[in-house]
VEXDREN-2710 file (C-alpha; in Angstrom, 1 decimal):
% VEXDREN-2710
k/r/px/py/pz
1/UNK/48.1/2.5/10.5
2/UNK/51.4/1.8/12.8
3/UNK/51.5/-1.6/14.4
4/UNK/52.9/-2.1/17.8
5/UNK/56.3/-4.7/17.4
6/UNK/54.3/-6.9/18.5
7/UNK/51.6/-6.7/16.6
8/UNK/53.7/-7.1/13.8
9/UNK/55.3/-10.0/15.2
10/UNK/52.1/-11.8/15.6
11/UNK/50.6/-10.7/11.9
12/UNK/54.2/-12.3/10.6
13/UNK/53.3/-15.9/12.7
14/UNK/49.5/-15.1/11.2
15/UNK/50.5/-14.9/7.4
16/UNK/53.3/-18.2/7.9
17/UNK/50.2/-20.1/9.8
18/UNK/48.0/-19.2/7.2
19/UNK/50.4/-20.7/4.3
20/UNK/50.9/-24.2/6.1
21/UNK/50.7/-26.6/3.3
22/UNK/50.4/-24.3/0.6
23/UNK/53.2/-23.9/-2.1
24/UNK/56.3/-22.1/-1.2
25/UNK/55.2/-19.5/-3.6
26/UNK/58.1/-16.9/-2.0
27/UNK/60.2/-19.5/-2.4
28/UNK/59.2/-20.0/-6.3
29/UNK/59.5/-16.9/-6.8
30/UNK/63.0/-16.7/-6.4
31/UNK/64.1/-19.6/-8.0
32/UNK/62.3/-19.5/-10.9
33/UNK/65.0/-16.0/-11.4
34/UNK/67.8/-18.3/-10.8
35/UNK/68.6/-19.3/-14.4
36/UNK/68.0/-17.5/-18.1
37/UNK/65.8/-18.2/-20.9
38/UNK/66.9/-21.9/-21.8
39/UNK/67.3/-21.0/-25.6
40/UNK/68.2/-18.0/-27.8
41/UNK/70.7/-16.8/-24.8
42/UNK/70.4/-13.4/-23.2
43/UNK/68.1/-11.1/-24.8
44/UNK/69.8/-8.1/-26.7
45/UNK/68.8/-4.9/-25.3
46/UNK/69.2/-1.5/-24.7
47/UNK/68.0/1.2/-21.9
48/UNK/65.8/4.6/-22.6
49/UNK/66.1/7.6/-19.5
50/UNK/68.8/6.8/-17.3
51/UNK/67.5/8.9/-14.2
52/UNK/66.6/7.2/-10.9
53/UNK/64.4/4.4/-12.3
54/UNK/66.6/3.7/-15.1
55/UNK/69.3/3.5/-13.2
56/UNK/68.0/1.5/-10.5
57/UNK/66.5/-1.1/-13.2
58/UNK/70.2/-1.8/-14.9
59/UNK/71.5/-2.7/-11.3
60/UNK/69.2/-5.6/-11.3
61/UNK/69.4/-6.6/-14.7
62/UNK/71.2/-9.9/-14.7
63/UNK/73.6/-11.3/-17.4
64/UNK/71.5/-14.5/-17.7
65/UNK/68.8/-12.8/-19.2
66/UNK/69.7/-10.0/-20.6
67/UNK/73.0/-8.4/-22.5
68/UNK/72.7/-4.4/-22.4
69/UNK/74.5/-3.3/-25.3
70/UNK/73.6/0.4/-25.7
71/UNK/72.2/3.2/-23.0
72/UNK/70.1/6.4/-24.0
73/UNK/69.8/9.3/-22.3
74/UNK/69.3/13.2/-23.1
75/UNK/71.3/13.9/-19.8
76/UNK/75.0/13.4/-21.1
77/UNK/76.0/13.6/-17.0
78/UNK/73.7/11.0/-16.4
79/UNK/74.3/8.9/-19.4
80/UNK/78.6/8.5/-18.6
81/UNK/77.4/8.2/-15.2
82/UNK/75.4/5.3/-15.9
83/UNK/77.7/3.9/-18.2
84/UNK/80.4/4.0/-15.5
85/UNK/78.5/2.3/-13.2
86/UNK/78.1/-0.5/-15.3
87/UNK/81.8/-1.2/-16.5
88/UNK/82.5/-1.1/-13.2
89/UNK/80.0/-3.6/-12.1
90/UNK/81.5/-6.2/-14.8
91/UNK/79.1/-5.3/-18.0
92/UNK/80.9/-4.8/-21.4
93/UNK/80.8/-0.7/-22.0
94/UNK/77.4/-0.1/-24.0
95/UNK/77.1/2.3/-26.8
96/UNK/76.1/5.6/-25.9
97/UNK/72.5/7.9/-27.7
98/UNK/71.0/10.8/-27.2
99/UNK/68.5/10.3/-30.0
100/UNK/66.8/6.7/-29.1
101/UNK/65.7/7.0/-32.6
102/UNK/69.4/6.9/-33.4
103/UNK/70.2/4.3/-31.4
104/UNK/67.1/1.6/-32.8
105/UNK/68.9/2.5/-36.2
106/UNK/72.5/1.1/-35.4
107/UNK/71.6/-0.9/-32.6
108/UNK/71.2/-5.1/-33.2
109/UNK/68.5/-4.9/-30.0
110/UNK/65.8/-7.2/-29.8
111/UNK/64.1/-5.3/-26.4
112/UNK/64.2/-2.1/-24.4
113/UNK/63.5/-0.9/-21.4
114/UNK/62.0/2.5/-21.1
115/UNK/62.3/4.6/-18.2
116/UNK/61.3/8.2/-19.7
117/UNK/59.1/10.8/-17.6
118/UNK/55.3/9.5/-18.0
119/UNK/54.7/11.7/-21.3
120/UNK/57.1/10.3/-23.5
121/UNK/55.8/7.0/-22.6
122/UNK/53.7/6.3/-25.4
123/UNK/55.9/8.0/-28.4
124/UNK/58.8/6.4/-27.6
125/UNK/56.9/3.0/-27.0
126/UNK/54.9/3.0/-29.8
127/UNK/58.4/4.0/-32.0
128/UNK/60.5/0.7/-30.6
129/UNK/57.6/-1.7/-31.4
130/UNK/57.1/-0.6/-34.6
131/UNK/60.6/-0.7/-35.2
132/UNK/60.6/-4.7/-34.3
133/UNK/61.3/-4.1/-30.2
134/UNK/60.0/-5.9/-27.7
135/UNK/59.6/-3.3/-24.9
136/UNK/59.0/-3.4/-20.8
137/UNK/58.6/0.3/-20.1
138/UNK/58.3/1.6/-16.9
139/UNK/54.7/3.0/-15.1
140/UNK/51.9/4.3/-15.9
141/UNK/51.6/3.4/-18.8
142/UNK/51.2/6.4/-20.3
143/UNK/50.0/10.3/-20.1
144/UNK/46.5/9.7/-21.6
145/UNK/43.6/6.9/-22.6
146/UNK/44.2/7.1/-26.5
147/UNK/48.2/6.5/-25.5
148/UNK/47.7/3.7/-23.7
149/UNK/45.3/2.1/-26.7
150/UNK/48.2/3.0/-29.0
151/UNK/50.4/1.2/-27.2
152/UNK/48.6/-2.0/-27.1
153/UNK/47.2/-1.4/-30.8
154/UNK/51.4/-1.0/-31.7
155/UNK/52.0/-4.4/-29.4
156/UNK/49.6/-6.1/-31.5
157/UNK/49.8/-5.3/-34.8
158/UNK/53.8/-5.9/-34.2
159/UNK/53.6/-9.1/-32.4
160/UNK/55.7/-7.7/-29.8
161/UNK/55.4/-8.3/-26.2
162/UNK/54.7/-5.1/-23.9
163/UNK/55.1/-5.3/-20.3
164/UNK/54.2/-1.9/-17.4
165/UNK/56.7/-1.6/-14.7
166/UNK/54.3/-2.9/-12.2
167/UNK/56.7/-5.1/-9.9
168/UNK/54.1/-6.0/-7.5
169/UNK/53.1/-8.6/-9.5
170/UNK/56.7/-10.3/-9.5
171/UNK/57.2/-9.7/-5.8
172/UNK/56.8/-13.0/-4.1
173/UNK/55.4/-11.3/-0.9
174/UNK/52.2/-9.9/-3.0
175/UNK/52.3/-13.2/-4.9
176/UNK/52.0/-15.6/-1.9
177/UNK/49.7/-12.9/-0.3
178/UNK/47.3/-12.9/-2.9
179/UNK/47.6/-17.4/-3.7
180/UNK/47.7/-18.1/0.0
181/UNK/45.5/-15.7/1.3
182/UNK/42.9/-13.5/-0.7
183/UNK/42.4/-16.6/-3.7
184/UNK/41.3/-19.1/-1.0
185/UNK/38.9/-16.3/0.3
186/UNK/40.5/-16.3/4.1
187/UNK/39.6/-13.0/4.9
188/UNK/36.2/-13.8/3.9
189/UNK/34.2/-10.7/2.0
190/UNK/36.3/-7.8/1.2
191/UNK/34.6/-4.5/0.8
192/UNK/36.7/-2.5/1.9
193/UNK/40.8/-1.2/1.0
194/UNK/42.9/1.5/2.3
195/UNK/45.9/2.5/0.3
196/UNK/48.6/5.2/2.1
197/UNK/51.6/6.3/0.7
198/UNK/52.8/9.7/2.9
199/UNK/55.4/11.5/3.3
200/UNK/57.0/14.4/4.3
201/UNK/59.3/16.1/2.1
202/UNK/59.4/18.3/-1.4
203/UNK/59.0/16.7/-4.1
204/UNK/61.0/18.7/-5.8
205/UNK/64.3/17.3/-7.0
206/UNK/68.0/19.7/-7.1
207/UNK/70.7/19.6/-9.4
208/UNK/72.8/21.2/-11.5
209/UNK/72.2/21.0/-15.7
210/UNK/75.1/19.0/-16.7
211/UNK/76.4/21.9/-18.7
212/UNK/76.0/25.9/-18.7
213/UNK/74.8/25.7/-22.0
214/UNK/72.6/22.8/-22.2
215/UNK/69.0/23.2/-23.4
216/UNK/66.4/20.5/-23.2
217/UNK/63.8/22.6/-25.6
218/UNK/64.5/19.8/-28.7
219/UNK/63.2/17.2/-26.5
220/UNK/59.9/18.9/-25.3
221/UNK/61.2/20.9/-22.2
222/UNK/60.9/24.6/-21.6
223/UNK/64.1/24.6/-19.2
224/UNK/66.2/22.9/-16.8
225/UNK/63.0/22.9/-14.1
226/UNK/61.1/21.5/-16.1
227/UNK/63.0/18.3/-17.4
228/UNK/64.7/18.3/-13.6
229/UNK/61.2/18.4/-11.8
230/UNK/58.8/17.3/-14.5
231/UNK/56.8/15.5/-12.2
232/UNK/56.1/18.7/-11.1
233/UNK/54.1/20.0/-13.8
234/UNK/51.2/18.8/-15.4
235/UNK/52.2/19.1/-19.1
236/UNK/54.7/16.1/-18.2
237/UNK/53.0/14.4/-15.3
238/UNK/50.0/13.2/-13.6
239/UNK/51.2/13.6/-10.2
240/UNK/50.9/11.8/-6.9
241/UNK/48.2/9.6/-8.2
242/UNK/50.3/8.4/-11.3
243/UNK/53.5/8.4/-9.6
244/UNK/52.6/6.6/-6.2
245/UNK/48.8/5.4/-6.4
246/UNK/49.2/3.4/-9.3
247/UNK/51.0/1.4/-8.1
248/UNK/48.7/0.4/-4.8
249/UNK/45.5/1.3/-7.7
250/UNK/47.4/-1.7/-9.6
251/UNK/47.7/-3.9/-6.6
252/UNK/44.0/-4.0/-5.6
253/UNK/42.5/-4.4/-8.9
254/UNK/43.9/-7.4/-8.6
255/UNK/43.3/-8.7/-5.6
256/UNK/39.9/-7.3/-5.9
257/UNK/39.8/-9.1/-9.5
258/UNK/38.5/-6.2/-11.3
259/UNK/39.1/-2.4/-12.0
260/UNK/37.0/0.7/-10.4
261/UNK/34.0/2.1/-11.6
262/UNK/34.1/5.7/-10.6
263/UNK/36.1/7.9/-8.4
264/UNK/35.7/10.7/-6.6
265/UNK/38.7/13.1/-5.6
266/UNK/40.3/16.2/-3.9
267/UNK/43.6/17.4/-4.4
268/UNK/45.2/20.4/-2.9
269/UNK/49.0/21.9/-3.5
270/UNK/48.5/22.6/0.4
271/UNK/52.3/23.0/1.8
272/UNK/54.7/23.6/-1.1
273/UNK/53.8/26.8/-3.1
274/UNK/56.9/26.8/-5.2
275/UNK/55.5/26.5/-8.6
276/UNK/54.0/23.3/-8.9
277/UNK/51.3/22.5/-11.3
278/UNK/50.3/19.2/-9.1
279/UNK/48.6/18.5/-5.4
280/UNK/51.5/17.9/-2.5
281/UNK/48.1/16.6/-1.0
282/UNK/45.9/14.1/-2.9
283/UNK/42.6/11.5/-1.4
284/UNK/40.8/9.8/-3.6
285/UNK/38.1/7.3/-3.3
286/UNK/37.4/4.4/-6.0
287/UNK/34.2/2.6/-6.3
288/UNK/34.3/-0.9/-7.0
289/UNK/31.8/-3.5/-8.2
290/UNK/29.8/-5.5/-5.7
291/UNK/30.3/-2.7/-3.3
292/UNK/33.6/-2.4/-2.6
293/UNK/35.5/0.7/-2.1
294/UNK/39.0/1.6/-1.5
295/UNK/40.9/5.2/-0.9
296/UNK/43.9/5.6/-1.5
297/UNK/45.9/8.9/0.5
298/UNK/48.9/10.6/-0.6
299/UNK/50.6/13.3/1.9
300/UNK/53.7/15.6/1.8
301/UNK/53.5/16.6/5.2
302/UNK/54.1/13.7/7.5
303/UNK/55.8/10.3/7.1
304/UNK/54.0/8.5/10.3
305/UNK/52.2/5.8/8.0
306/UNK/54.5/5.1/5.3
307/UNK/52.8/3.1/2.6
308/UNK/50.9/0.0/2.7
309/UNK/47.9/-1.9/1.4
310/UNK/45.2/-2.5/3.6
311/UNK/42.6/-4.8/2.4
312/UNK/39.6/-5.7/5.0
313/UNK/37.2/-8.7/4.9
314/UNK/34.8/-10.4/7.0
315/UNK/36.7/-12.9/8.2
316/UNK/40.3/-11.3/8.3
317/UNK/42.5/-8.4/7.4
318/UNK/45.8/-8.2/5.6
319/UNK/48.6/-5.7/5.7
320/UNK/51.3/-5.3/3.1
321/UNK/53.2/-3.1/3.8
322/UNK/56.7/-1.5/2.5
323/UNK/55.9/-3.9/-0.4
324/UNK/58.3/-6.6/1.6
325/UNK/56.3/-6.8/5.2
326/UNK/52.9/-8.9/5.3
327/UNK/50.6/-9.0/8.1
328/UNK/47.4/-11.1/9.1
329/UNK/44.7/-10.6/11.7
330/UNK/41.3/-12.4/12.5
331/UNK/38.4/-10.1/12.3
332/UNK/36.9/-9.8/16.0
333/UNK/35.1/-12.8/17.3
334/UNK/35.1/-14.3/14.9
335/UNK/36.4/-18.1/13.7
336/UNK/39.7/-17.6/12.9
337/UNK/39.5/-17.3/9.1
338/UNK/43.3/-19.5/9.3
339/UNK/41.1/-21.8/11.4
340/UNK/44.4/-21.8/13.8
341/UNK/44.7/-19.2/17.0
342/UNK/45.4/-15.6/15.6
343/UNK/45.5/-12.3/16.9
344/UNK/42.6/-9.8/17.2
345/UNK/42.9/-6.3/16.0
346/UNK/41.0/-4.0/18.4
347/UNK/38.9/-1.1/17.7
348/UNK/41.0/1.7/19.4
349/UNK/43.6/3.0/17.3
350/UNK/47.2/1.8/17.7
351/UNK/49.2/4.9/19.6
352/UNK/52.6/3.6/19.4
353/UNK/55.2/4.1/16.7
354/UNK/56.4/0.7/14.9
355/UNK/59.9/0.0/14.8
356/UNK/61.7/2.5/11.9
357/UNK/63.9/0.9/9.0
358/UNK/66.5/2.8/7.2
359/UNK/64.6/4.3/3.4
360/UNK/67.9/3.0/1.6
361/UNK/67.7/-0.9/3.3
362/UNK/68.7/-3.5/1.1
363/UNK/67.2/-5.7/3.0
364/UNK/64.3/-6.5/5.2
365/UNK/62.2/-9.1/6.9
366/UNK/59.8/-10.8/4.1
367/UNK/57.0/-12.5/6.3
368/UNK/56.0/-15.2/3.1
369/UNK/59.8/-16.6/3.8
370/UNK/60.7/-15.7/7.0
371/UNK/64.1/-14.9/6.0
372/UNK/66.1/-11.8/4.9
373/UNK/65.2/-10.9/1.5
374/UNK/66.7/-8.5/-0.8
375/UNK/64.4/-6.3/-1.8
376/UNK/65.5/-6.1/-5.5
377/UNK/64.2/-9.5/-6.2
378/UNK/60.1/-8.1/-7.3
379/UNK/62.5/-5.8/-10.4
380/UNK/64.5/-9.1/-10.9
381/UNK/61.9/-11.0/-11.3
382/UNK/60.1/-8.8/-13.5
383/UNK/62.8/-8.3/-16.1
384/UNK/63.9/-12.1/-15.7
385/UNK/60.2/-12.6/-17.1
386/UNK/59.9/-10.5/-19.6
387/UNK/63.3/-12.0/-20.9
388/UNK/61.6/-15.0/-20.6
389/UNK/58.4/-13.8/-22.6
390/UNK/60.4/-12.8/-25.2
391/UNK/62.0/-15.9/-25.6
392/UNK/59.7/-18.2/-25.1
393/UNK/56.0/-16.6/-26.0
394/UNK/54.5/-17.0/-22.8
395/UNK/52.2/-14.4/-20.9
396/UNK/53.7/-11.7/-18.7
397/UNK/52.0/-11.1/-15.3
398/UNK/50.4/-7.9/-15.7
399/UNK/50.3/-6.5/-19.4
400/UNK/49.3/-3.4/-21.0
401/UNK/45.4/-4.5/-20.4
402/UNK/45.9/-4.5/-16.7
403/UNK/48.4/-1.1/-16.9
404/UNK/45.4/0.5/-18.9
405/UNK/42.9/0.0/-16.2
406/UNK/45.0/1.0/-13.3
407/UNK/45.9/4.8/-15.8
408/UNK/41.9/4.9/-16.1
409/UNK/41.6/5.2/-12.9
410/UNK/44.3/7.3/-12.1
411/UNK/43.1/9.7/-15.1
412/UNK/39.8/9.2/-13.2
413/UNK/40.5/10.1/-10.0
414/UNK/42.7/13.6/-11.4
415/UNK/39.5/14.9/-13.3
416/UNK/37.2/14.3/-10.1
417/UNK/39.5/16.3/-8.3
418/UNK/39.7/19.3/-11.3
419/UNK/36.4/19.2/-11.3
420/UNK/35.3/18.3/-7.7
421/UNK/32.6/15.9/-9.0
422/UNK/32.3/12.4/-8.8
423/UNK/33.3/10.6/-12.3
424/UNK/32.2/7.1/-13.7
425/UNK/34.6/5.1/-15.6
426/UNK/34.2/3.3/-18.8
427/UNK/35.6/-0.2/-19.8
428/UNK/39.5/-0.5/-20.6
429/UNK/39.0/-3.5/-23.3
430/UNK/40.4/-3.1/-26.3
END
């Protein structure tokens, strides 16, 4: 799927018609980030895994919310770099673990955020509620189906709130998209998604241990390669589907209002023979109730589509894309589902290219505000909220229950393609 410019152009006028007299949910969205929990302060709390994700989460953590007193991270390189960053940006220097066990024990914390590799989701979860944490750890939930139930049965029993790193749900784009648009049914019956994320790279990460002598066998890693790339292999990871299809697997259940009830898959290592334990080439299918399907693609060996949603109704079709562009388009001949002139998507493909952004933008066109938006705001939001859940008691957007049946499918979908046969799902309630 590649838009002309102006395609895109018209989709953006599409989506802004569409919202005329609705809430300014985009809007909301980023004021309701503007000031902290009212009482109790900034929520005491510390970070787990300071890699990429971790990293990126603590640069839009904001002192309203939350106070970061103490960082832990098995990577001593990584942990000073971290802690660097965030003196420099103005935060008091945290404490410094490499045993998050450790750290609960001296630490005055009240929440952490966890942003392990997938495998030590559920240990480390399950050790910070018990230990009186309220915790927001990072996607998917977890390696396996009896993980994620522990983690809920832990989040429970504790009276702790537990939030998945799903930031879709606090990105005002998919927020407005899914109040404005799919809610008031305008794109009529929807039987149909598609859900891309390609690339066209290794996935395989380089860099050097942070010392000669450093060995990652006392935290569950046979070497270097295998902490460094664990995404890699499958003792740590669930690959592409986990990793990127979660995410869009997330984003349909709900817009489609519930989860999938089979899948059927193939997966292939196809272009990078180096080692790997997981596809480089993954399509799966999901079946849905009433008849809906969606497929989901993820590719290592061209970039052309990007990612996007792609959900298709009767009476409409709607594009996210990039997780900050929207686009909408009347279906055909038909009435325009916006009851206002919109554009028609034709039958023959789209040959053109669409205009190229930089991967590293900060910031980009958001079609629900027509305005430059950062694109931090869906992880601001998100934290912001599940400061706020803390302090206050009230629901977060997604929740374990939804994270659950979003790793069902993904576990789902991985089996299917093991064992090239189609596999049914059963329920994620708990």
């Amino acid at each position: 799927m590649n838009l002309t410019n102006e395609q895109k152009e018209q989709g953006r006028r599409n989506f802004l018609r569409a919202l005329a007299g609705a809430p300014a949910l985009a809007a909301l969205g980023a004021a309701a980030a503007s000031q902290g929990p009212i009482k109790g302060g900034p929520v005491k709390a510390a970070v787990i895994g300071t890699g990429g994700m971790g990293r990126g989460l603590i640069n839009q953590c904001r002192r309203e919310f939350i106070d970061l007193r103490a960082v832990c991270e098995i990577n001593p390189k990584r942990r000073s770099a971290v802690v660097e960053m965030m003196t420099n940006n103005g935060w008091p220097e945290p404490h410094q673990y490499g045993d998050w066990r450790e750290m609960l024990q001296k630490e005055d914390l009240e929440a952490v955020i966890i942003a392990v590799p997938l495998w030590a989701h559920a240990d480390i979860t399950v050790g910070c509620l018990d230990a009186g944490k309220h915790v927001l750890c990072e996607k998917m939930m977890a390696k396996t189906e009896a993980e994620c139930r522990s983690m809920i049965d832990a989040s429970r029993r504790n009276n702790r709130v537990l939030e998945i790193g799903y930031q879709r749900y606090y990105n005002p784009v998919y927020q407005t998209a899914f109040s404005g648009v799919v809610e008031p049914g305008l794109l009529g019956d929807v039987y149909f998604a598609r859900l891309v994320w390609h690339r066209n790279g290794n996935w395989r990460r380089r860099e050097d241990p942070p010392s000669p002598d450093f060995d990652p066998r006392p935290w569950g890693y046979a070497d270097w390669e295998h902490l460094l790339n664990w995404r890699l292999y499958r003792q740590h990871s669930e690959g592409l589907t986990a990793e990127l299809g979660s995410h869009l697997i997330t984003a349909t259940n709900w817009f489609f209002g519930s989860a999938p009830s089979a899948a059927y898959a193939a997966g292939h290592i196809s272009r990078f023979n180096d080692g790997r334990e997981v596809a480089d080439h993954i399509f799966a299918t999901f079946e849905y109730p009433g008849g809906r399907t969606a497929t989901f693609s993820s590719i290592e060996s061209n970039a052309f589509e990007d990612h996007y949603e792609m959900f298709m109704g009767t009476k409409g079709t709607l594009i996210l894309q990039n997780e900050t562009e929207v686009y909408l388009f009347n279906e055909g001949g038909a009435p325009a589902a916006t009851q206002i002139e919109t554009s028609h998507q034709g039958a023959a493909p789209v040959a053109d290219a669409s205009a190229t952004r930089p991967a590293d933008a900060e910031r980009t066109v958001n079609a629900a505000a027509s305005e430059q938006t950062d694109r931090g705001i869906s992880y601001r939001n998100e934290i912001a909220e599940f400061c706020g859940a803390v302090r206050t008691g009230r629901p977060v957007r997604c929740g374990p229950q939804k994270a659950m049946e979003s790793a069902l499918a993904v576990f789902a979908a991985n089996r299917s393609a093991d064992k090239r046969a189609r596999v049914e799902l059963g329920g994620a309630e708990v």
